[in-house]
C-alpha positions in Angstrom: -14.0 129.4 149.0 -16.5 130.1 146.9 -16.1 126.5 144.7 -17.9 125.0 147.8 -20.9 126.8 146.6 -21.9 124.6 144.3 -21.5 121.6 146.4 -25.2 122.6 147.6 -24.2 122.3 151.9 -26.3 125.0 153.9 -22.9 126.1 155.8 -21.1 126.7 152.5 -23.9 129.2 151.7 -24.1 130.6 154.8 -20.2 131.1 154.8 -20.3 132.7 151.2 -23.0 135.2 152.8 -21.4 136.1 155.8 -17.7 136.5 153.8 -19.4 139.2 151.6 -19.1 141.9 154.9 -15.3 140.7 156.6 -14.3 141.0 153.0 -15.6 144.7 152.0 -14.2 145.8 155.7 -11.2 143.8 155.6 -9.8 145.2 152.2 -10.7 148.5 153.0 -9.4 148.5 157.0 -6.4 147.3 155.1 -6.1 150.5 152.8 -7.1 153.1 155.1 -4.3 151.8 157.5 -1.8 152.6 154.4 -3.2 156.1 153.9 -3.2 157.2 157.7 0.5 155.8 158.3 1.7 158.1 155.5 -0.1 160.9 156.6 1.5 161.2 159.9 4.8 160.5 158.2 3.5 163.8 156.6 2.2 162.6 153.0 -1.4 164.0 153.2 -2.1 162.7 149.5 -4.4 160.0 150.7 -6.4 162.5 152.7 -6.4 164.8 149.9 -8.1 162.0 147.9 -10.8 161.2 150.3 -8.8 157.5 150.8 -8.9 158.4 154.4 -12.3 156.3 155.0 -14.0 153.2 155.5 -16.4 153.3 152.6 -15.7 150.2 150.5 -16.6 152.2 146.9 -13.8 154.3 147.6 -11.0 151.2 148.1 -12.4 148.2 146.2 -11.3 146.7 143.3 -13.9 144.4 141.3 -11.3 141.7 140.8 -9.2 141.7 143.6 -12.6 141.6 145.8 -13.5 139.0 144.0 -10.5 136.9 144.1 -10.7 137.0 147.6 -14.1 135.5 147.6 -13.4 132.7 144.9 -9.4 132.3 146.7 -9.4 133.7 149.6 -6.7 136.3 148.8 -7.3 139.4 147.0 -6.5 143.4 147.0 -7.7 146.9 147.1 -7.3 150.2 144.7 -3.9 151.2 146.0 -3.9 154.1 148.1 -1.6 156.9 146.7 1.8 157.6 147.9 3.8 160.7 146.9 7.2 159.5 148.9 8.5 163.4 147.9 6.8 164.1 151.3 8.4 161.7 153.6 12.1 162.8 155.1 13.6 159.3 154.0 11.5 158.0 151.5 12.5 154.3 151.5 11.4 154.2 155.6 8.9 155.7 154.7 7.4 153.4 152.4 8.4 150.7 154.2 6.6 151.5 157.3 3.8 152.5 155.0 3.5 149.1 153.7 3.7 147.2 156.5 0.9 149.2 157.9 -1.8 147.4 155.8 -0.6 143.5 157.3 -0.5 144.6 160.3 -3.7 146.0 160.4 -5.0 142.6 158.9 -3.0 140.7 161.5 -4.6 142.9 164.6 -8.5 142.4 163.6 -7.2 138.1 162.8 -6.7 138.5 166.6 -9.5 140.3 167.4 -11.8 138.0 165.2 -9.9 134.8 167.0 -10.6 136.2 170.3 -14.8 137.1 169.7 -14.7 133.9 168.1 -13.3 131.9 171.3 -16.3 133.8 173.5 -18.6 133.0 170.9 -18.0 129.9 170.2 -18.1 128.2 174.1 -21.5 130.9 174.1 -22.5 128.4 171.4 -21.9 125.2 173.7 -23.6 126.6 176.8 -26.3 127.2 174.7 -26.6 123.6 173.0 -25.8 122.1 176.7 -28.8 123.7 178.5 -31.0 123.1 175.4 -31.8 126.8 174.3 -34.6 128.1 172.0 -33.1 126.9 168.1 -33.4 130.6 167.2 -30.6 131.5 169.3 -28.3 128.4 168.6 -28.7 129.6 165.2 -27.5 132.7 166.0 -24.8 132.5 168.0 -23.7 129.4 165.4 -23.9 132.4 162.6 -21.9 134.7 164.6 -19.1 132.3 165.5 -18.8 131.4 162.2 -18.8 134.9 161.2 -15.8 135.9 163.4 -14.0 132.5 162.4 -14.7 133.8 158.7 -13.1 137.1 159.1 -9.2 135.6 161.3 -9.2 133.4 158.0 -9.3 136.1 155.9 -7.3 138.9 157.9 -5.1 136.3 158.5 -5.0 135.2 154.5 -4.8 138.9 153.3 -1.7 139.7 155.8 0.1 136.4 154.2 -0.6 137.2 150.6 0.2 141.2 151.2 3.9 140.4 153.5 4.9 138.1 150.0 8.2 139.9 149.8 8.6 141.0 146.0 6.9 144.0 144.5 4.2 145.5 144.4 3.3 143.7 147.8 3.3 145.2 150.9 5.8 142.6 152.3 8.4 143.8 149.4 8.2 147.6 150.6 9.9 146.8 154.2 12.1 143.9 153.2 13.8 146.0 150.2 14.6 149.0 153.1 17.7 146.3 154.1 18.8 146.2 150.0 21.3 147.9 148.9 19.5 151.0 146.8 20.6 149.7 143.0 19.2 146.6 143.6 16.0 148.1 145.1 15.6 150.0 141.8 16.8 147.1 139.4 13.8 145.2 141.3 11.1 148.0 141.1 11.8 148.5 137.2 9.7 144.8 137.0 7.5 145.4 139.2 4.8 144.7 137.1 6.3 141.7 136.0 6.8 140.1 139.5 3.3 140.9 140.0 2.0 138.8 137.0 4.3 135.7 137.2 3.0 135.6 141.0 -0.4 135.9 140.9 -0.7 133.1 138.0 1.1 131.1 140.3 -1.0 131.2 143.9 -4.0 131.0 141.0 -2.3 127.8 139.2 -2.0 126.2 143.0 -5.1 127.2 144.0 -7.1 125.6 141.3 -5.0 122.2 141.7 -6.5 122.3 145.7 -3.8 123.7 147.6 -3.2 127.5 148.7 -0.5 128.7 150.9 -2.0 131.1 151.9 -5.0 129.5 153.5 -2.5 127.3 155.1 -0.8 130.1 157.0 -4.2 131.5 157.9 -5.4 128.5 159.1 -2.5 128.1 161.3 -2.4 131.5 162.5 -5.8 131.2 163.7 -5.6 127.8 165.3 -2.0 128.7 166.9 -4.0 132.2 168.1 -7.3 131.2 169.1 -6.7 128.2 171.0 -5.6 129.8 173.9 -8.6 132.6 174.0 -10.6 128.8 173.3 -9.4 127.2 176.5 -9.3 130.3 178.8 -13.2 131.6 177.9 -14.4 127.3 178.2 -12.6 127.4 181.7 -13.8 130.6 183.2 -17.9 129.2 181.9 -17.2 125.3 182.5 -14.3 125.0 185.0 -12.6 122.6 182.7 
């Protein structure tokens, strides 16, 4: 995303600008979602810890913030899971992780929906020639809520990748049998590496996965909301 910076287009600017804000809410919607699953599974350690909020400086991470910026996928400080306190501690962490997607997935909706009102707001707008100042506008905030589906959407994809430490790898490994769950989590760390080079690698050559997904997502999801809000304002 942010290599079309430099290319010197207003939009590109404008679209670095207004990801900033999704971003900071999106990582941090993400994390807090992880924390308040496993406290009503009855792990309080995220409360405890104050990760229970939406302020960004207690969730970001420097490079996974800015990763998501540059890439369009990123992460957060992991919230902190004691699995001692859930009654079945593989379920537990399973619907723990896939907490943190889903929440992505459900504002991606929300964002494809505001975006669909926004945007045919934009067209009656340029159709009965209103003031510049609020075609601006409106053009800012559909681009704002097209912005944050691409990157829910992007940070669900990258997070359900199903080997550890993602999110994804947390439910799929409750259906493996436990001693290759544990032979998988002793390299963890390793997984974690070798992937991360790679969606790098591919992004640098021009072509991410993940944007692809999101990308779909969103068209596939806000199409509908598209033709439904342009028929109830145009008849069409």
């Amino acid at each position: 995303m942010l290599f079309d910076l430099f290319s010197g287009n207003k939009d590109s600017i404008i679209s670095i600008l207004l990801s900033i804000p999704v971003i900071i809410f999106a990582l941090s919607f993400h994390e807090v979602s992880h924390g308040y699953v496993a406290y009503k599974m009855g792990d309080p350690t995220a409360r405890n810890l104050g990760r229970l909020t939406l302020n960004p400086l207690k969730h970001l991470d420097l490079l996974g913030t800015l990763s998501m910026l540059v890439f369009g996928f990123g992460w957060a400080k992991p919230v902190p899971i004691n699995t001692r306190n859930f009654k079945n501690s593989r379920v537990g962490m399973a619907l723990t992780g896939i907490a943190g997607p889903i929440s992505n997935f459900i504002l991606g909706v929300i964002s494809c929906i505001l975006f669909a009102i926004s945007n045919t707001a934009y067209i009656y707008v340029l159709f009965n020639r209103g003031s510049e100042n609020i075609v601006s506008i409106i053009y800012a905030v559909t681009l704002l809520f097209y912005i944050s589906a691409i990157l829910n959407f992007g940070l669900m994809a990258f997070n359900l990748i199903p080997v550890p430490p993602f999110d994804g790898s947390r439910f799929f490994y409750l259906f493996l049998p436990k001693k290759w769950y544990f032979k998988v989590m002793q390299h963890e760390q390793t997984i974690m590496i070798a992937v991360l080079i790679g969606f790098f690698a591919l992004s640098y050559f021009g072509y991410s996965p993940i944007s692809y997904i999101a990308r779909g997502l969103f068209e596939l999801i806000a199409e509908p909301f598209l033709n439904i809000s342009q028929k109830i304002v145009f008849g069409v």
